[in-house]
CHARMM-style PDB file with segment names, atoms N, HN, CA, C and O in Angstrom:
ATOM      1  N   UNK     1      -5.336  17.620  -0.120  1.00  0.00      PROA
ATOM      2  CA  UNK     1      -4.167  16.917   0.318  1.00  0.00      PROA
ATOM      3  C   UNK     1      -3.404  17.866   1.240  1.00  0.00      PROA
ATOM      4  O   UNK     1      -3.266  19.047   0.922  1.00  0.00      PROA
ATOM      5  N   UNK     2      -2.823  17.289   2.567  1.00  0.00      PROA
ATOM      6  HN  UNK     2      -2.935  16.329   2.825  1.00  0.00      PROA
ATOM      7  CA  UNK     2      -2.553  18.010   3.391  1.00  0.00      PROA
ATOM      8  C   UNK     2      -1.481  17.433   4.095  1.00  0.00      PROA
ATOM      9  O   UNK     2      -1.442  16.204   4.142  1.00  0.00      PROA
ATOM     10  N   UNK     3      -0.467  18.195   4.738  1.00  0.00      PROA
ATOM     11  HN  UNK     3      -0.499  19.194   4.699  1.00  0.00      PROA
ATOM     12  CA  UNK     3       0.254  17.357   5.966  1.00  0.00      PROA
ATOM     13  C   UNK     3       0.188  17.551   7.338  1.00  0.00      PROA
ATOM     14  O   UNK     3       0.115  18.687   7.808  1.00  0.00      PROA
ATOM     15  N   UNK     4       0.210  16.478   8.076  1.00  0.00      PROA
ATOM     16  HN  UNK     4       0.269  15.555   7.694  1.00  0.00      PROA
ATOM     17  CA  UNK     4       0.129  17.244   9.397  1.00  0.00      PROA
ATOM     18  C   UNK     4       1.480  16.629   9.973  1.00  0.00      PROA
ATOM     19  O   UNK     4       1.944  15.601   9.479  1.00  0.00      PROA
ATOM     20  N   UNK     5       2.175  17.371  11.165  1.00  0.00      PROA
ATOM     21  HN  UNK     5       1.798  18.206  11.565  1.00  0.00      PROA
ATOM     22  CA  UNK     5       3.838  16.763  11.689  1.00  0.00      PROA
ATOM     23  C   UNK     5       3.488  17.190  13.111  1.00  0.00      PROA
ATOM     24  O   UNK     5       2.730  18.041  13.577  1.00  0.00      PROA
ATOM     25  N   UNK     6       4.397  16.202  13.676  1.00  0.00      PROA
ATOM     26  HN  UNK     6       5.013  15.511  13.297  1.00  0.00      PROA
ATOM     27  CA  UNK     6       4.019  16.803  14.833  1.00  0.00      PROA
ATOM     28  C   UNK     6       5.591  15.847  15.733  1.00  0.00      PROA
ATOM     29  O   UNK     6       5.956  14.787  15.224  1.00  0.00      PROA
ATOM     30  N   UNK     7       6.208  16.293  16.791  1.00  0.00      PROA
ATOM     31  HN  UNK     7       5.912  17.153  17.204  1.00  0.00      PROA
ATOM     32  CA  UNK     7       6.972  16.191  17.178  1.00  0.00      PROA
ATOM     33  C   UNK     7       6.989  15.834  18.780  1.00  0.00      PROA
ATOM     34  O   UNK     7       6.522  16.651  19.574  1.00  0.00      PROA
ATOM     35  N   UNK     8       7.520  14.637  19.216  1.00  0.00      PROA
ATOM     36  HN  UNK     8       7.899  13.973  18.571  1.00  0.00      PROA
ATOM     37  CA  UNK     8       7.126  14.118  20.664  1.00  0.00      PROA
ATOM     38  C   UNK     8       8.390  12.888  20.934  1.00  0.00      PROA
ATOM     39  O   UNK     8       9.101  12.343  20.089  1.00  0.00      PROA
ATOM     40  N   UNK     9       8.361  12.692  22.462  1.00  0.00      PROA
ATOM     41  HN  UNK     9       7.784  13.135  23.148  1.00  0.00      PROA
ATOM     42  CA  UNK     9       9.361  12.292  22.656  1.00  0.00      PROA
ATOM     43  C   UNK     9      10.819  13.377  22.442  1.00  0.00      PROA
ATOM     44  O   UNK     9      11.036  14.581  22.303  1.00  0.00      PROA
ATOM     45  N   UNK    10      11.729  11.876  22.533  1.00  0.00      PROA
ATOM     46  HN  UNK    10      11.552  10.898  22.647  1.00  0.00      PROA
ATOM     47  CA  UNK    10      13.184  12.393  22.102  1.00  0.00      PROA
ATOM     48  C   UNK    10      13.319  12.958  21.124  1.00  0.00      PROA
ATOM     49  O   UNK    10      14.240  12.613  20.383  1.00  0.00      PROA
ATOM     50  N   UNK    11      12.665  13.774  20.845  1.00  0.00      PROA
ATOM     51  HN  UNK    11      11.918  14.054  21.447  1.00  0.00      PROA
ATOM     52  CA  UNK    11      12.774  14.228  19.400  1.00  0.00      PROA
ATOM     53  C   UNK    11      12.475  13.380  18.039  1.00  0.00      PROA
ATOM     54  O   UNK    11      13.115  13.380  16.987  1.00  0.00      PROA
ATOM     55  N   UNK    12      11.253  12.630  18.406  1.00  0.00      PROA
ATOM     56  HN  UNK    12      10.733  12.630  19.260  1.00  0.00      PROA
ATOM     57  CA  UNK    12      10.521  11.985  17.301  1.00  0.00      PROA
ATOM     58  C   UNK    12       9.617  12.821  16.524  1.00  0.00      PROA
ATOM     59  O   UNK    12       9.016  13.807  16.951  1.00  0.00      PROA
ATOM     60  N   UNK    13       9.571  12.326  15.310  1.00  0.00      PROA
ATOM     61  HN  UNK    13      10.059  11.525  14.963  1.00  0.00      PROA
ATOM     62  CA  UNK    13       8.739  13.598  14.482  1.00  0.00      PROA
ATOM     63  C   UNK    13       7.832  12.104  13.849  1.00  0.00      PROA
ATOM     64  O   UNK    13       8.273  10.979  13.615  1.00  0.00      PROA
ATOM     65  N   UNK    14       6.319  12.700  13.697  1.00  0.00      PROA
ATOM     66  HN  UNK    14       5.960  13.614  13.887  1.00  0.00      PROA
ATOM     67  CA  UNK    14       5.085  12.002  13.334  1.00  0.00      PROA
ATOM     68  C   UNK    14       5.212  12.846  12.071  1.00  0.00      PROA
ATOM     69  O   UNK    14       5.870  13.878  12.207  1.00  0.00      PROA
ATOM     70  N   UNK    15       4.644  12.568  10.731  1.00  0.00      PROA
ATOM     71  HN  UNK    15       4.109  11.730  10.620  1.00  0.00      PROA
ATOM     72  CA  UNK    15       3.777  12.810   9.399  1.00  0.00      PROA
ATOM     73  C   UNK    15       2.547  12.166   8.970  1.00  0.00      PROA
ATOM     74  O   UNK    15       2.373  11.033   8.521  1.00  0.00      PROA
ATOM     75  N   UNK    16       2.096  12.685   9.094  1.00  0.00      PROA
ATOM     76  HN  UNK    16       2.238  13.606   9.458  1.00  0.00      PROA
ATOM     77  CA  UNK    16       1.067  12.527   8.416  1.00  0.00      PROA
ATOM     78  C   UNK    16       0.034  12.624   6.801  1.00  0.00      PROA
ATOM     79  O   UNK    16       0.011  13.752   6.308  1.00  0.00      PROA
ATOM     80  N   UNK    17      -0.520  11.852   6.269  1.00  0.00      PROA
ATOM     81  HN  UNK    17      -0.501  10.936   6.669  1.00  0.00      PROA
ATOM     82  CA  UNK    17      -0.519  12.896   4.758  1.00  0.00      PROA
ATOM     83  C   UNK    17      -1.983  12.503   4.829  1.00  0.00      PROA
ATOM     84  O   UNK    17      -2.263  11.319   4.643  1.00  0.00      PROA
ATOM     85  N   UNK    18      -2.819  13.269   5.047  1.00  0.00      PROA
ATOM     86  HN  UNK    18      -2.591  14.231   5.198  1.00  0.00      PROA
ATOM     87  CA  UNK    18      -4.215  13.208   4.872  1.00  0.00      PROA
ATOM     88  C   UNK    18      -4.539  13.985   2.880  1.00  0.00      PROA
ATOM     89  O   UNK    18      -3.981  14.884   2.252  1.00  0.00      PROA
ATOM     90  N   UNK    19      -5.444  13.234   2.617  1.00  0.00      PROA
ATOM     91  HN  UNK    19      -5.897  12.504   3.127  1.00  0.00      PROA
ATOM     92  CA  UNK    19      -6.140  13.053   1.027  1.00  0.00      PROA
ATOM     93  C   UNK    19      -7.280  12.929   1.549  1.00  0.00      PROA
ATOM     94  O   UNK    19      -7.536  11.937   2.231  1.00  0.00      PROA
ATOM     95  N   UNK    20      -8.505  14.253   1.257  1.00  0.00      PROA
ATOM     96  HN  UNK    20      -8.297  15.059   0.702  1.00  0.00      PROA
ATOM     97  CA  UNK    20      -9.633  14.335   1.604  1.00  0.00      PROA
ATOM     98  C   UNK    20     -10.175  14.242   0.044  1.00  0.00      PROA
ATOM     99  O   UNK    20      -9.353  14.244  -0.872  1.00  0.00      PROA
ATOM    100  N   UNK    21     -11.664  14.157  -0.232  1.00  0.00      PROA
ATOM    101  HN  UNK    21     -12.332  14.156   0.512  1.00  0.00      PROA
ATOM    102  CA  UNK    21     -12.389  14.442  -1.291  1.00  0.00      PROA
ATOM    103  C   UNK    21     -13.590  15.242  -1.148  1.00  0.00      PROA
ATOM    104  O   UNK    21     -14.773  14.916  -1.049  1.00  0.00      PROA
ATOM    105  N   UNK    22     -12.809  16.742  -1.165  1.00  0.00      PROA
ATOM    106  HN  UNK    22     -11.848  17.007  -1.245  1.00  0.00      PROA
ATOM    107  CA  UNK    22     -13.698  17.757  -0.996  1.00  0.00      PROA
ATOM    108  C   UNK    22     -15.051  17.777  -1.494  1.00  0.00      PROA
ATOM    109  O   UNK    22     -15.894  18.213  -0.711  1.00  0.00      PROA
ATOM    110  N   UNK    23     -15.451  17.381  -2.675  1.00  0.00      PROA
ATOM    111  HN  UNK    23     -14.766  17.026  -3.312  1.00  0.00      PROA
ATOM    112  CA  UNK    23     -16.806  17.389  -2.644  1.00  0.00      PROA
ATOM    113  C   UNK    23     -17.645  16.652  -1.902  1.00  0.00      PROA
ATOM    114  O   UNK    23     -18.722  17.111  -1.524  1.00  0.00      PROA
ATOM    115  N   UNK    24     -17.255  15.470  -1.625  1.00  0.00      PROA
ATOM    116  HN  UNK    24     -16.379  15.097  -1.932  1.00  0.00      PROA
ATOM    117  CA  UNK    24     -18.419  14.193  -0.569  1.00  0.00      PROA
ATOM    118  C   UNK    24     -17.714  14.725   0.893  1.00  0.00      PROA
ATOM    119  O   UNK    24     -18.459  14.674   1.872  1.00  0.00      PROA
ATOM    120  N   UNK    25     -16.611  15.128   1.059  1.00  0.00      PROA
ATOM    121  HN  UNK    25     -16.007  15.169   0.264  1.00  0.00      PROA
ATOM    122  CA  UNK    25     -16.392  15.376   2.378  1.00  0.00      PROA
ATOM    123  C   UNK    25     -15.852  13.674   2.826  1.00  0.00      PROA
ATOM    124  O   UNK    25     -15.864  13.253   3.982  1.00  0.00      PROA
ATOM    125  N   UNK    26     -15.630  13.283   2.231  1.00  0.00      PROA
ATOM    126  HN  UNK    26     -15.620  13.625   1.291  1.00  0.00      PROA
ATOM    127  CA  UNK    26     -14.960  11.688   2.650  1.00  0.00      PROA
ATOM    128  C   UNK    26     -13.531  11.535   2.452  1.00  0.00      PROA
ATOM    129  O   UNK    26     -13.156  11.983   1.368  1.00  0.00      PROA
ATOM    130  N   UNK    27     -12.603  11.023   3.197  1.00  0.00      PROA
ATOM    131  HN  UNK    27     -12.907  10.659   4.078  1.00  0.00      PROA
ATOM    132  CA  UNK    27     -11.554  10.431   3.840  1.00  0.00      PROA
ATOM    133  C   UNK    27     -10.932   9.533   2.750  1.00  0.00      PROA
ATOM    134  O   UNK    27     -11.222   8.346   2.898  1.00  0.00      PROA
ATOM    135  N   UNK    28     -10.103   9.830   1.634  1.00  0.00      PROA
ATOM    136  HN  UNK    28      -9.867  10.794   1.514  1.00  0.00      PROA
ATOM    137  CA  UNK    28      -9.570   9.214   1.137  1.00  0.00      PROA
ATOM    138  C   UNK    28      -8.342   8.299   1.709  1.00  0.00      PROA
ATOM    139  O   UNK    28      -8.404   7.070   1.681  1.00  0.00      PROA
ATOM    140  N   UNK    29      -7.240   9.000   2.222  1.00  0.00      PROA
ATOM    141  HN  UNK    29      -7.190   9.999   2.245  1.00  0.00      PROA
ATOM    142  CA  UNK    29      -6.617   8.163   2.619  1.00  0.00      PROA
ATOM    143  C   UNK    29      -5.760   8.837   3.537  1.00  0.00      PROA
ATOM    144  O   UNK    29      -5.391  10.003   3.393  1.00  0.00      PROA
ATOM    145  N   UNK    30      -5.428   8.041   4.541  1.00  0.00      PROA
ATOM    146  HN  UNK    30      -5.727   7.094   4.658  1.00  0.00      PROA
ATOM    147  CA  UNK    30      -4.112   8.458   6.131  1.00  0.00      PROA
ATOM    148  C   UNK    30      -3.112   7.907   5.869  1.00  0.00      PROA
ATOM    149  O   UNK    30      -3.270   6.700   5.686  1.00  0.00      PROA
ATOM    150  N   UNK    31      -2.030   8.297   5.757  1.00  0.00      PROA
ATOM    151  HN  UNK    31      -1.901   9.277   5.906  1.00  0.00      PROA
ATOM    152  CA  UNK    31      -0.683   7.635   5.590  1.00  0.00      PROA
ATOM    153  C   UNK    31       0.383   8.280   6.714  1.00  0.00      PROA
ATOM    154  O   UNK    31       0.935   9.318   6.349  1.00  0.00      PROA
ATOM    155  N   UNK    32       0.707   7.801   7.964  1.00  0.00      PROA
ATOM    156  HN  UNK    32       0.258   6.958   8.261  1.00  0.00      PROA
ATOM    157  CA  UNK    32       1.174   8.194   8.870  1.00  0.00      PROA
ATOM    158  C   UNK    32       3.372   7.541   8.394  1.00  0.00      PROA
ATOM    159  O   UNK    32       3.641   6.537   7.734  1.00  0.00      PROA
ATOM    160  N   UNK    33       4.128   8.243   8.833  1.00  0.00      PROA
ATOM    161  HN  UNK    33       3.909   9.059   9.368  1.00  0.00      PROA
ATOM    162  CA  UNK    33       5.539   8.071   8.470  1.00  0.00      PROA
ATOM    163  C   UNK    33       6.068   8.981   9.472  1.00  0.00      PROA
ATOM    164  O   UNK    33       5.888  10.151   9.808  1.00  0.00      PROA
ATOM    165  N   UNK    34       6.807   7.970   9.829  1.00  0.00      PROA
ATOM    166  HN  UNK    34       6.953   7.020   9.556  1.00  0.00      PROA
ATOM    167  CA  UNK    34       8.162   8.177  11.137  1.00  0.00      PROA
ATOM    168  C   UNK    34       9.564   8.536  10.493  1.00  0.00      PROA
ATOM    169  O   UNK    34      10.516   8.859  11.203  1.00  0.00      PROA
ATOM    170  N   UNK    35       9.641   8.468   9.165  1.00  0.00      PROA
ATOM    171  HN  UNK    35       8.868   8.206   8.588  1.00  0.00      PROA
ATOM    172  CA  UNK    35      10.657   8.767   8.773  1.00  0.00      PROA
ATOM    173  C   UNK    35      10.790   9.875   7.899  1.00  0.00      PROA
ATOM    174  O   UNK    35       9.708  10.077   7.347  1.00  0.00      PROA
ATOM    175  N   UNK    36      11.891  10.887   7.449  1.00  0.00      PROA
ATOM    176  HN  UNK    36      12.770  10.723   7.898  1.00  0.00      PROA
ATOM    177  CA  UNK    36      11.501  12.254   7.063  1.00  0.00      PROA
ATOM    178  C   UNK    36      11.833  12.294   5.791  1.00  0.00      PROA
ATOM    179  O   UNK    36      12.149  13.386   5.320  1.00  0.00      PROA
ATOM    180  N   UNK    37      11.835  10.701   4.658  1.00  0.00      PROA
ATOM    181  HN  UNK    37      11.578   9.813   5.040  1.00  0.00      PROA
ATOM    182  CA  UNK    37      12.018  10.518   3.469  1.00  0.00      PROA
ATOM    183  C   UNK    37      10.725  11.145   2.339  1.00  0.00      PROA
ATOM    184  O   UNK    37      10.710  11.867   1.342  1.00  0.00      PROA
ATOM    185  N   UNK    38       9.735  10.408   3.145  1.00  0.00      PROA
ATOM    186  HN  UNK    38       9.747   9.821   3.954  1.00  0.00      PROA
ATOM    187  CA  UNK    38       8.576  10.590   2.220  1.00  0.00      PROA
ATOM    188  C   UNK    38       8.339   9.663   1.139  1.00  0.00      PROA
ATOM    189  O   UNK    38       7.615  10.068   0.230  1.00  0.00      PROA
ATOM    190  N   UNK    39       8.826   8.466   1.064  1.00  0.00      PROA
ATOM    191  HN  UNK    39       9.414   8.137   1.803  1.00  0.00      PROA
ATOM    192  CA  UNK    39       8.803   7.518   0.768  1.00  0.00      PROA
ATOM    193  C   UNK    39       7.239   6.509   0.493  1.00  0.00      PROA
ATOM    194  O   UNK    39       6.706   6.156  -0.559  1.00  0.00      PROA
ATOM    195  N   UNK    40       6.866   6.282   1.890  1.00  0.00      PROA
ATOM    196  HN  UNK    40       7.300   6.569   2.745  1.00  0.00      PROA
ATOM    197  CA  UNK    40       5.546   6.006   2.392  1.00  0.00      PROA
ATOM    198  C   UNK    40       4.357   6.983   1.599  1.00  0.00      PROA
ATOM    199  O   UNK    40       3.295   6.505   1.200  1.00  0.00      PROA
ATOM    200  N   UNK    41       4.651   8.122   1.478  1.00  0.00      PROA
ATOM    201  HN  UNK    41       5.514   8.510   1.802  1.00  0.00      PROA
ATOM    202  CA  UNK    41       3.570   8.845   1.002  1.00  0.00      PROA
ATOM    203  C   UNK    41       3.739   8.957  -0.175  1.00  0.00      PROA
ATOM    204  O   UNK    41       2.721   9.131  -0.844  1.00  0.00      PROA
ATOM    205  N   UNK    42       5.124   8.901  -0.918  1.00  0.00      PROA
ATOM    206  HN  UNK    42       5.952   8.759  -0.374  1.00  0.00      PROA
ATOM    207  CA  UNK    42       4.579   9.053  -2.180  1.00  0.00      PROA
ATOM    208  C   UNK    42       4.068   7.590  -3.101  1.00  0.00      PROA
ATOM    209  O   UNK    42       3.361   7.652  -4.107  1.00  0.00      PROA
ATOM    210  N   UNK    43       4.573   6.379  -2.534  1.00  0.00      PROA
ATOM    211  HN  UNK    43       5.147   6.329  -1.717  1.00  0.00      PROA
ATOM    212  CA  UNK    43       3.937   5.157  -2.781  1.00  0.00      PROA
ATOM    213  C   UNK    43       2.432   5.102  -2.644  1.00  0.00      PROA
ATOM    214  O   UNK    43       1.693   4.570  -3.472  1.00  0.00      PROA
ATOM    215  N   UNK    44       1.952   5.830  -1.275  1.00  0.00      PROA
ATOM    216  HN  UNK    44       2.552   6.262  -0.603  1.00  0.00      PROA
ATOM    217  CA  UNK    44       0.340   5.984  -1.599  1.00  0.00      PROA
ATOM    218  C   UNK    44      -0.017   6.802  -2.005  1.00  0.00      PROA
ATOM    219  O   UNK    44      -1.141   7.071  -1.582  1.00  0.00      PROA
ATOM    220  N   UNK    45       0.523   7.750  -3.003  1.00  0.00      PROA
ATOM    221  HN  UNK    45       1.437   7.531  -3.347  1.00  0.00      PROA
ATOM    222  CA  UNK    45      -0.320   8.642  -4.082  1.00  0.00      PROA
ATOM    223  C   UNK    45      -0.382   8.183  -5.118  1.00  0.00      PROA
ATOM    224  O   UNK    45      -1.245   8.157  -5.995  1.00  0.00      PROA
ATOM    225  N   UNK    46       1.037   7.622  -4.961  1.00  0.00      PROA
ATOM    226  HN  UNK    46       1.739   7.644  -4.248  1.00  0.00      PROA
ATOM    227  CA  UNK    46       1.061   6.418  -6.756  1.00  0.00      PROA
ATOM    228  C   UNK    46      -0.063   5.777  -6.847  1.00  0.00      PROA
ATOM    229  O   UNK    46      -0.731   6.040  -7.847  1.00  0.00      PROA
ATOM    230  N   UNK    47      -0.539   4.913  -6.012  1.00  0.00      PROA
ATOM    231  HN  UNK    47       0.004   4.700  -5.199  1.00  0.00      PROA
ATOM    232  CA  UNK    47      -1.616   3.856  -5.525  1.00  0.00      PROA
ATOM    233  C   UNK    47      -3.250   4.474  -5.616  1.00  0.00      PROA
ATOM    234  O   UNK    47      -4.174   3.906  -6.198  1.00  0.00      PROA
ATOM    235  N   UNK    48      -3.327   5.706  -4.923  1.00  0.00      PROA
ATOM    236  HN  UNK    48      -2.576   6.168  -4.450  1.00  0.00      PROA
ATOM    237  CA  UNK    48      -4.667   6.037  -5.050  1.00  0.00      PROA
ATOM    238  C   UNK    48      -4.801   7.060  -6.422  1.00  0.00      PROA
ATOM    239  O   UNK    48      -5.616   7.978  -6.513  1.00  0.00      PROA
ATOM    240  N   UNK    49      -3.890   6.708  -7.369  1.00  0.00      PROA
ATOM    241  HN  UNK    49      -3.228   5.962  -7.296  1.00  0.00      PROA
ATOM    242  CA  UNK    49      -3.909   7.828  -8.488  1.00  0.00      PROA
ATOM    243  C   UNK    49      -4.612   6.590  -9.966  1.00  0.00      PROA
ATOM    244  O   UNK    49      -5.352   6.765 -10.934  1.00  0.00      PROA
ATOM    245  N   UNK    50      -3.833   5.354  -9.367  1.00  0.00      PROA
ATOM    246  HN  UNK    50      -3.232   5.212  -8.580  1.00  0.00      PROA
ATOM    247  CA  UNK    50      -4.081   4.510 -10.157  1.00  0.00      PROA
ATOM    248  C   UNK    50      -5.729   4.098 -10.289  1.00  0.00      PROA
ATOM    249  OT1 UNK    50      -6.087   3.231 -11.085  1.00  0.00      PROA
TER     250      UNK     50
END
């Protein structure tokens, strides 16, 4: 589990929350958020935990 941010425009900020599964090497889940709550991401950890 990782974040990536990145900042463009007027001072817009991108997040990102990449969830890999290190052993298969497969792509659990992308959850991209424009806002700097974290809101969005922690709803999809709830979700892929279940």
């Amino acid at each position: 589990m990782d974040f990536v941010a990145d900042t463009f425009g007027a001072s817009r900020r991108l997040s990102i929350l990449v969830i890999n599964d290190d052993a298969c090497r497969e792509n659990l889940c992308l959850v991209r958020d424009t806002r700097n709550s974290g809101v969005q991401a922690s709803i999809s950890i709830l979700l892929l935990h279940c």
